[in-house]
Backbone as CSV, one residue per row, in Angstrom:
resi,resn,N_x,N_y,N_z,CA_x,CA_y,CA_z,C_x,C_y,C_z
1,UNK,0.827,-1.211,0.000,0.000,0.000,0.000,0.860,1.260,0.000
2,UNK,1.874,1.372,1.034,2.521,2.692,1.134,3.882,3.239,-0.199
3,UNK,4.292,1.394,-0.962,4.696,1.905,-2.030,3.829,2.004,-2.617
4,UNK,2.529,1.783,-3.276,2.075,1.904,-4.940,1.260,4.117,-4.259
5,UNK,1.328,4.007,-2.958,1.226,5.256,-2.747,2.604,6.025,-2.974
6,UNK,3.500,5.511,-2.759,4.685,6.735,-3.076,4.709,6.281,-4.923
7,UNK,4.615,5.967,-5.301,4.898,5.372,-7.066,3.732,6.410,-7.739
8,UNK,2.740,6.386,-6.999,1.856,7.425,-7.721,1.763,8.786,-7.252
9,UNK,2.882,9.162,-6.295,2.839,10.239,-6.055,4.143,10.791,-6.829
10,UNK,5.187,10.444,-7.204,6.093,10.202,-7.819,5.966,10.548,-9.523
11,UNK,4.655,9.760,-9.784,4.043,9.988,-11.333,3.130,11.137,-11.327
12,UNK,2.484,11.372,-10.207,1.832,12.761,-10.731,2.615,14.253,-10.530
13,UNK,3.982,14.504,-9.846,4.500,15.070,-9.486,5.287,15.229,-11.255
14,UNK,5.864,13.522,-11.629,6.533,14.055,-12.810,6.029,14.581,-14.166
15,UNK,4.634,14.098,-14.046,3.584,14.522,-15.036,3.378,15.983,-15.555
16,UNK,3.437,16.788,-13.620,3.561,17.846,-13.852,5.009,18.737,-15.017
17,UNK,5.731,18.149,-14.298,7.154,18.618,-14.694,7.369,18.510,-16.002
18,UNK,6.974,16.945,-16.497,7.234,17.090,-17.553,6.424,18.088,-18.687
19,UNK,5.168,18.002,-18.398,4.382,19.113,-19.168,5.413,20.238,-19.459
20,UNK,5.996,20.957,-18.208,6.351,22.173,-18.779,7.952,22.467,-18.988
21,UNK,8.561,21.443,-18.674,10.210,21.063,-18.943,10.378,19.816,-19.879
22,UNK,10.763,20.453,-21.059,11.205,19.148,-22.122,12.375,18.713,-21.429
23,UNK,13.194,19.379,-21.042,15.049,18.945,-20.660,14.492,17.598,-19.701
24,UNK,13.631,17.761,-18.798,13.739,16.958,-17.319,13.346,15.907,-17.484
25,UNK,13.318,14.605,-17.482,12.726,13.690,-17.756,12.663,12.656,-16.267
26,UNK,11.471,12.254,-15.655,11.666,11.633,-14.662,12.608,10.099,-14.853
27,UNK,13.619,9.811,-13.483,14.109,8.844,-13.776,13.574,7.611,-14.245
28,UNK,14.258,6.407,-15.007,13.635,5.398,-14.783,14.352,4.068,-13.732
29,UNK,13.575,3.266,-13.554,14.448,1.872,-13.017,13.602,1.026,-13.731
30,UNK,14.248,-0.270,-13.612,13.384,-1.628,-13.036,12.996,-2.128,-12.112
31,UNK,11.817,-2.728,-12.251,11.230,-2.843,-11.084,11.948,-3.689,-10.027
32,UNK,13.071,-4.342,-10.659,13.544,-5.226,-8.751,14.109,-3.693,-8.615
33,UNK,14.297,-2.788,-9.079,15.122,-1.749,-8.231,14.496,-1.074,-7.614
34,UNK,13.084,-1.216,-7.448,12.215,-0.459,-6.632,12.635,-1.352,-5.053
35,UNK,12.389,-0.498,-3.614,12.281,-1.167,-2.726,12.214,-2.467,-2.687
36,UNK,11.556,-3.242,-3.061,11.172,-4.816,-3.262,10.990,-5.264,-1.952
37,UNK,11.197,-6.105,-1.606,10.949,-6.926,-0.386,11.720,-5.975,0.875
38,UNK,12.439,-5.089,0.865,12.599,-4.312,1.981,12.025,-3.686,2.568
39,UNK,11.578,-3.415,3.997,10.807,-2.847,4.501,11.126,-1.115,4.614
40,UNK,9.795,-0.630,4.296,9.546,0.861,3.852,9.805,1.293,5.501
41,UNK,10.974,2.447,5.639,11.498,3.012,7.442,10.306,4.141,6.882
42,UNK,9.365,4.077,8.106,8.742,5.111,8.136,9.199,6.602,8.946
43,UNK,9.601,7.621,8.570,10.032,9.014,9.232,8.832,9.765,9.754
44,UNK,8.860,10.140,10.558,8.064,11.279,11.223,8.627,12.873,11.132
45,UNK,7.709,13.473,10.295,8.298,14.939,9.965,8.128,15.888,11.243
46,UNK,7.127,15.161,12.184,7.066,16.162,13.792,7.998,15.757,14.507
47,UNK,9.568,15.432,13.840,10.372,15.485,15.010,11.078,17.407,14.658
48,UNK,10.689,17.467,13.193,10.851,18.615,13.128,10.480,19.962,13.015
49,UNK,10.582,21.156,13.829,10.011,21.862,14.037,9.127,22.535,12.947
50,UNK,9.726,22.864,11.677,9.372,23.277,10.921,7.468,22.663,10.209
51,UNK,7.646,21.365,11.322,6.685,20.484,10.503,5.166,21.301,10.430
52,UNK,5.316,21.907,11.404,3.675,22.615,11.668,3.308,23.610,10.987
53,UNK,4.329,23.982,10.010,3.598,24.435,8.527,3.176,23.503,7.530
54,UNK,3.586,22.464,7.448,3.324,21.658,6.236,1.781,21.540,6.042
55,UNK,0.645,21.042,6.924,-0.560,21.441,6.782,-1.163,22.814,5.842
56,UNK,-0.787,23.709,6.234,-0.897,25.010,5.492,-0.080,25.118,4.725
57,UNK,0.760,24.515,4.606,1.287,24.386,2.886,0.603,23.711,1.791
58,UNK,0.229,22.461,2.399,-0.769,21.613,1.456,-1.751,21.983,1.106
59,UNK,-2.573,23.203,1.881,-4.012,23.498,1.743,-3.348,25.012,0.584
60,UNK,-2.696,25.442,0.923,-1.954,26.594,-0.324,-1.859,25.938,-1.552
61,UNK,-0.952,24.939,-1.496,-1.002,23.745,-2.872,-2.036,23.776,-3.511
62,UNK,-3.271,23.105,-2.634,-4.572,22.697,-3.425,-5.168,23.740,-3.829
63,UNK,-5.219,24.914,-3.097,-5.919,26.539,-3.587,-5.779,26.665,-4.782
64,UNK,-3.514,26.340,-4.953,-3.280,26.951,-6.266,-2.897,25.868,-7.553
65,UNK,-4.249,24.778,-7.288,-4.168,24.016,-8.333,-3.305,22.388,-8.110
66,UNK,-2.712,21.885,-7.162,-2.028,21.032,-6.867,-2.280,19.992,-6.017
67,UNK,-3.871,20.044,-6.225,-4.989,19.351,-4.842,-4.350,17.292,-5.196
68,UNK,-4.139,17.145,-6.068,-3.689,15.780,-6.223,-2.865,15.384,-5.670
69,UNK,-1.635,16.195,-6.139,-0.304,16.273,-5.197,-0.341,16.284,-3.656
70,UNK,-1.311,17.475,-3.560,-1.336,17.376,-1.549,-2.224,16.348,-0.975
71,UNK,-3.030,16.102,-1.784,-3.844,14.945,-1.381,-2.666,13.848,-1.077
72,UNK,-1.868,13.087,-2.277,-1.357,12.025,-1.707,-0.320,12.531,-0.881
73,UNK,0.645,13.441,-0.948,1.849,13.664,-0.003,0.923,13.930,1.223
74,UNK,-0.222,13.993,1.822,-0.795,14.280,3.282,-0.747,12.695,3.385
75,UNK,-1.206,11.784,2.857,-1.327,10.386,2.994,0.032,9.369,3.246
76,UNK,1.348,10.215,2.280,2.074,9.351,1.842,3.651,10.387,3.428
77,UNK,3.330,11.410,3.382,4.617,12.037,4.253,4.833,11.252,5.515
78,UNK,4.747,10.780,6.000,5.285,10.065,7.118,6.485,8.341,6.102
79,UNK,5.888,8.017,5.009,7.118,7.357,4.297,8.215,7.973,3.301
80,UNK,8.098,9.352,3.410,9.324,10.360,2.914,10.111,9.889,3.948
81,UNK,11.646,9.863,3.842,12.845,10.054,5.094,12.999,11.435,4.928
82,UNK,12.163,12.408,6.497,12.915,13.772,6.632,13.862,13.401,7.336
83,UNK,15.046,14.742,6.882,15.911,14.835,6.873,16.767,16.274,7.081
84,UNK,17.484,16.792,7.737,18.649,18.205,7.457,19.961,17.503,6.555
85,UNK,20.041,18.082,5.796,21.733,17.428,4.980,22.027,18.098,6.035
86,UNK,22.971,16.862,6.433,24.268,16.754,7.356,25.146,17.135,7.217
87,UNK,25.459,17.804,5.881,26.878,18.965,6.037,26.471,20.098,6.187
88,UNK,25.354,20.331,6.374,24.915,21.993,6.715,24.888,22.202,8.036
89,UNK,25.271,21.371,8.998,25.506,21.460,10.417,26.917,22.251,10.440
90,UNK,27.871,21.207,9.405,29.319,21.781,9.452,29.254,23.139,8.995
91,UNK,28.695,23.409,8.070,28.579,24.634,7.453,27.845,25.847,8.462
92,UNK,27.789,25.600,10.102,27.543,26.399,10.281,26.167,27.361,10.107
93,UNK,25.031,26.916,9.653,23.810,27.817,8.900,23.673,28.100,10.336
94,UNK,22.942,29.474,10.339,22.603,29.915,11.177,20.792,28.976,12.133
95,UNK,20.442,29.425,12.789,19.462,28.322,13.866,18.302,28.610,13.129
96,UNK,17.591,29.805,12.377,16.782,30.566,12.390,16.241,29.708,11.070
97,UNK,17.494,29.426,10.203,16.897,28.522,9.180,17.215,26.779,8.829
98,UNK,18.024,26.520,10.172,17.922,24.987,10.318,16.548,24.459,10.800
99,UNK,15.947,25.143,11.614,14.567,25.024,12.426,13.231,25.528,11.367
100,UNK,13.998,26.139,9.858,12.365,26.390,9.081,13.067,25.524,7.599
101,UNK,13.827,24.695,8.030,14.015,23.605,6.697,14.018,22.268,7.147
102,UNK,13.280,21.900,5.902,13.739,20.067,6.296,13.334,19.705,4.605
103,UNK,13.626,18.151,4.212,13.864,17.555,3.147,13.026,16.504,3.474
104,UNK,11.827,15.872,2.967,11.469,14.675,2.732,12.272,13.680,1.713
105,UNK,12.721,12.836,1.643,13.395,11.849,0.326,12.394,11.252,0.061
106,UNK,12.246,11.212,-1.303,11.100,10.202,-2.064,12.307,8.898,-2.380
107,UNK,13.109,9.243,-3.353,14.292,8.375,-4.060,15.590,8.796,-3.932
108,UNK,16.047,7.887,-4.033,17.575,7.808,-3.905,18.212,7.490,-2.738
109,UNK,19.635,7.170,-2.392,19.955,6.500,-1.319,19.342,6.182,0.292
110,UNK,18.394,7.363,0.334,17.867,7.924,1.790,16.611,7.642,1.431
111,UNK,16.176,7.643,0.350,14.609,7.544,-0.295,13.985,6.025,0.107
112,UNK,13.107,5.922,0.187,12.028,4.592,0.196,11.465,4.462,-1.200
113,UNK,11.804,4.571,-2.169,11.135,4.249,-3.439,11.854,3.757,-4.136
114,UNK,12.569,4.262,-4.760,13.839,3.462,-5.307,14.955,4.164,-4.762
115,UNK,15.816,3.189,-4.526,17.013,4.019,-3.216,18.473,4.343,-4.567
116,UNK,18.424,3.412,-5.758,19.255,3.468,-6.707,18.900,4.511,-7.446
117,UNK,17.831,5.199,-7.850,17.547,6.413,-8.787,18.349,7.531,-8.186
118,UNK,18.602,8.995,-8.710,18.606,9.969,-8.325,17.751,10.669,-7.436
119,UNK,18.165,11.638,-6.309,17.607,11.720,-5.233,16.448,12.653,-5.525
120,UNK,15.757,13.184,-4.784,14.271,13.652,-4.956,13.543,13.799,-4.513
121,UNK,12.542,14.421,-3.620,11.973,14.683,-2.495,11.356,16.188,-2.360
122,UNK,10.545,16.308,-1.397,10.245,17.560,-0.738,10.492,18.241,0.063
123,UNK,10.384,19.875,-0.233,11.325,20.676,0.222,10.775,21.285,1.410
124,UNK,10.306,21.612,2.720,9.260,22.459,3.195,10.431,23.247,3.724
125,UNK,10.174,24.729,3.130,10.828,26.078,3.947,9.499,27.070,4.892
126,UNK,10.297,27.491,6.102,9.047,27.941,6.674,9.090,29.497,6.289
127,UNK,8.352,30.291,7.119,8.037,31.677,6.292,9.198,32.357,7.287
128,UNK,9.369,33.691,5.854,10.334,34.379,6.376,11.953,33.906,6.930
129,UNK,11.931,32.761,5.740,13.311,31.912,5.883,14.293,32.277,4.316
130,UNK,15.075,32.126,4.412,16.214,32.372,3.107,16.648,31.130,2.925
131,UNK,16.918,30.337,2.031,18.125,29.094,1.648,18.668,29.889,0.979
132,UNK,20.139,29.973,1.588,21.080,30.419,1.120,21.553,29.628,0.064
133,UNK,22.602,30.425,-1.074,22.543,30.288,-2.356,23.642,29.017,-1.940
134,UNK,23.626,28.281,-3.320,24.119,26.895,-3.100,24.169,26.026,-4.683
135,UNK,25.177,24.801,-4.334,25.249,24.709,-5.884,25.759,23.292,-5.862
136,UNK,25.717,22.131,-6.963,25.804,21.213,-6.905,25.887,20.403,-8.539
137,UNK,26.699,19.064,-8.650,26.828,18.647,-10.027,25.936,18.646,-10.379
138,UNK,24.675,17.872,-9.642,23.980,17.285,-10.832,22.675,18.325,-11.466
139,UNK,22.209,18.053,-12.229,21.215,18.956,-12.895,19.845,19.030,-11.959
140,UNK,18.982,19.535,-12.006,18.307,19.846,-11.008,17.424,20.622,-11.315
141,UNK,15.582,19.989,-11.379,14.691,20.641,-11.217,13.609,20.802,-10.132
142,UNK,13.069,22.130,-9.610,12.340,21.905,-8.938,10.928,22.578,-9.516
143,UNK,9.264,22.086,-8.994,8.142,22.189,-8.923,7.897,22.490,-7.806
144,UNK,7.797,23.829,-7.819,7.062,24.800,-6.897,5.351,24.518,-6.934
145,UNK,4.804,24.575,-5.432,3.505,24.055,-4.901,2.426,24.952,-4.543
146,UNK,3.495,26.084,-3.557,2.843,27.442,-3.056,3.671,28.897,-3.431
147,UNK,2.319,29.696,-3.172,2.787,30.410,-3.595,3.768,31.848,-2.506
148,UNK,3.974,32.833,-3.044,5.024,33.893,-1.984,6.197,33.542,-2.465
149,UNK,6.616,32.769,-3.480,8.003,32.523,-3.074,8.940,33.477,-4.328
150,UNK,10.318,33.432,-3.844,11.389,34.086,-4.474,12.386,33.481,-4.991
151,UNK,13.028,33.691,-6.044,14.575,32.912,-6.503,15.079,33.700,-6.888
152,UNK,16.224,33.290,-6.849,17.592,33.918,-7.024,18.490,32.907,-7.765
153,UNK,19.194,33.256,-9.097,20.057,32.610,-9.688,21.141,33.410,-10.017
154,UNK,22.969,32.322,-9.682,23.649,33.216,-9.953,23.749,34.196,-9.333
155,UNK,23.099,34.433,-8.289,23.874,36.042,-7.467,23.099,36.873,-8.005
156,UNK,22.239,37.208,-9.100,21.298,38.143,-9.978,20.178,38.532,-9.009
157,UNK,19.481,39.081,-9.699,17.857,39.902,-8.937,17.074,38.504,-8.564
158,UNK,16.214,38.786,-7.210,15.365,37.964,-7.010,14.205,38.051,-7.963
159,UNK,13.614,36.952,-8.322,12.571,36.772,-9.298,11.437,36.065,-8.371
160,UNK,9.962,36.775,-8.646,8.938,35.796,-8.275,8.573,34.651,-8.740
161,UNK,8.137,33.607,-8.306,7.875,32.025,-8.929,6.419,32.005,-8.461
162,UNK,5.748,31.710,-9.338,4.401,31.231,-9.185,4.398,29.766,-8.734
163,UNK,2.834,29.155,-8.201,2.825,27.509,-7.788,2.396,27.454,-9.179
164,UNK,3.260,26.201,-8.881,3.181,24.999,-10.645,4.044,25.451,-11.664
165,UNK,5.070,26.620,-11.260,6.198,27.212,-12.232,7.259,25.958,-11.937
166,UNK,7.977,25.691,-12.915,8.898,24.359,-12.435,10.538,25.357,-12.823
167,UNK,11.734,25.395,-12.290,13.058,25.987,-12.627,13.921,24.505,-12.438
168,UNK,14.936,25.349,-13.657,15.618,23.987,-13.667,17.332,24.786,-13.046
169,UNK,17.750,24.118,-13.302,19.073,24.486,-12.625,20.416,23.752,-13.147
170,UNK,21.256,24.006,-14.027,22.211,23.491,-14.651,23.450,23.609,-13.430
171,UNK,24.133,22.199,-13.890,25.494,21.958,-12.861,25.677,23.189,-12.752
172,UNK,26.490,23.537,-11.336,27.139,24.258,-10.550,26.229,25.683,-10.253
173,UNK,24.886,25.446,-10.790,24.899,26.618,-11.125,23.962,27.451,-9.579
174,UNK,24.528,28.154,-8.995,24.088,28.653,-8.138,22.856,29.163,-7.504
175,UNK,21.769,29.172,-6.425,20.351,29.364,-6.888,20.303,29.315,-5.001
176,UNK,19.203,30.291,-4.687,18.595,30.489,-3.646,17.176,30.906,-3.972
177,UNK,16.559,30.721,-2.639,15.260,30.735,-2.454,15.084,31.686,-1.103
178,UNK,13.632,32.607,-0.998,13.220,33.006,0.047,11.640,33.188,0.024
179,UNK,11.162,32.759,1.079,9.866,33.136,1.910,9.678,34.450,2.258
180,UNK,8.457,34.752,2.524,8.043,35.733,3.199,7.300,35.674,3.931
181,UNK,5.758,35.566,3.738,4.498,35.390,4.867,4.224,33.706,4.828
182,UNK,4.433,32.976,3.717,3.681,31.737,3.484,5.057,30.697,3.346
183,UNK,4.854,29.884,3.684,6.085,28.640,3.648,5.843,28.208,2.488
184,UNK,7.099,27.813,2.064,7.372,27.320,0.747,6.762,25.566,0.914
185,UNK,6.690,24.775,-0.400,6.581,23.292,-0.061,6.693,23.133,-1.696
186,UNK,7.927,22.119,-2.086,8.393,22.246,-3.611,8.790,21.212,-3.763
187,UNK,8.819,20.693,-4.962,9.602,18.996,-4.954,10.748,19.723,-5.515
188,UNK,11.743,18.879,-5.349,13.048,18.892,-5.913,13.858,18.190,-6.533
189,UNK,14.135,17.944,-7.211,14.595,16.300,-7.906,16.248,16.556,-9.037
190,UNK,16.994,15.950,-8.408,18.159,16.085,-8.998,18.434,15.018,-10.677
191,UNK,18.375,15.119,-11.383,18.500,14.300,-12.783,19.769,13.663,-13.267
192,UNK,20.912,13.598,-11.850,22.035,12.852,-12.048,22.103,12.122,-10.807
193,UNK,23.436,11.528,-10.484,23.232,10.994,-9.645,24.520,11.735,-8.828
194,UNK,24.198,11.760,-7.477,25.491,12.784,-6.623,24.863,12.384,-4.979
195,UNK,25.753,13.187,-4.485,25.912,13.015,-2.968,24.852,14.243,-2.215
196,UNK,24.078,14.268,-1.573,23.604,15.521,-0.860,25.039,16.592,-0.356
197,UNK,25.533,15.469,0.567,27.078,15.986,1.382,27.470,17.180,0.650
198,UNK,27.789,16.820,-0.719,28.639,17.456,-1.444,28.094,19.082,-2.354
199,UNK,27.411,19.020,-1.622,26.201,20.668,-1.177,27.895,21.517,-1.239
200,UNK,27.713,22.408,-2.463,28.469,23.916,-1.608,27.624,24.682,-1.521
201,UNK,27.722,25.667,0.057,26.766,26.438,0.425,27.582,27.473,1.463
């Protein structure tokens, strides 16, 4: 049950994407490379603080068109692995935005879906938080859910992003995000294969 729920949350997420990004193409596997007989670690996102926006993120989602999506991620988020990348401890981020970020994993090493694909998951930022700018090999798109939000590429002017705008992000190439009144909630999905760790930020 809780995979053919993450598998179809997975397909309507890439459905989206693909509509409006030719470049992105969701990964593929075979099916023994799905989980298979391993048991799905279920995570609890209320160990983290940030979690008590995610409700009002989902209901923002569905306002602005993404009621499918929040429908199953309300059903399916407790078999995401949340998560803080663990080199952003070393790195020092300040408290203000370790406590309004966290990462669900859908796929890839940390993921419960297929742990061999490229990694992929959801993003929840809380309001009035910055992710500082940051950069990484692999290629990288994300599908924005709600709306308020800001980007930044390259060090350039912040730009507004509408929900259901998808940005892609070529190697190395530098990119921040900020909140204001409403928490962000975005999938993110990397299209190579790489390390979280290896985050410069």
């Amino acid at each position: 049950m809780a995979k053919s729920l993450l598998n179809e949350l997975f397909r309507h997420v890439w459905d989206r994407i693909e509509a409006d990004v030719d470049a992105a193409k969701r990964p593929q596997w075979e099916a023994a490379d799905h989980a298979g007989s391993r048991v799905l670690n279920e995570s609890h996102l209320e160990q983290f603080s940030v979690s008590r926006h995610l409700e009002g993120s989902l209901k923002a989602a569905e306002r602005s068109g993404a009621e499918q999506i929040s429908s199953l991620l309300r059903q399916a988020k407790n078999f995401l692995v949340w998560s803080h990348n663990e080199s952003y401890y070393a790195t020092k981020l300040d408290g203000h935005f370790m406590e309004n970020y966290v990462t669900g994993m859908l796929t890839g090493p940390e993921g419960n879906l297929a742990r061999d694909a490229p990694c992929s998951g959801f993003v929840l930022l809380g309001p009035d938080t910055e992710y500082p700018e940051h950069s990484h090999a692999p290629k990288e798109v994300y599908l924005v859910l709600t709306p308020g939000v800001e980007w930044r590429l390259d060090g350039t002017h912040w730009f507004s992003v509408d929900p259901g705008q998808v940005i892609y992000h070529s190697p190395w190439q530098g990119h921040a995000m900020r909140t204001q009144v409403t928490p962000m909630l975005a999938f993110a999905a990397w299209l190579d294969d790489g390390d979280r760790r290896a985050i410069r930020i």
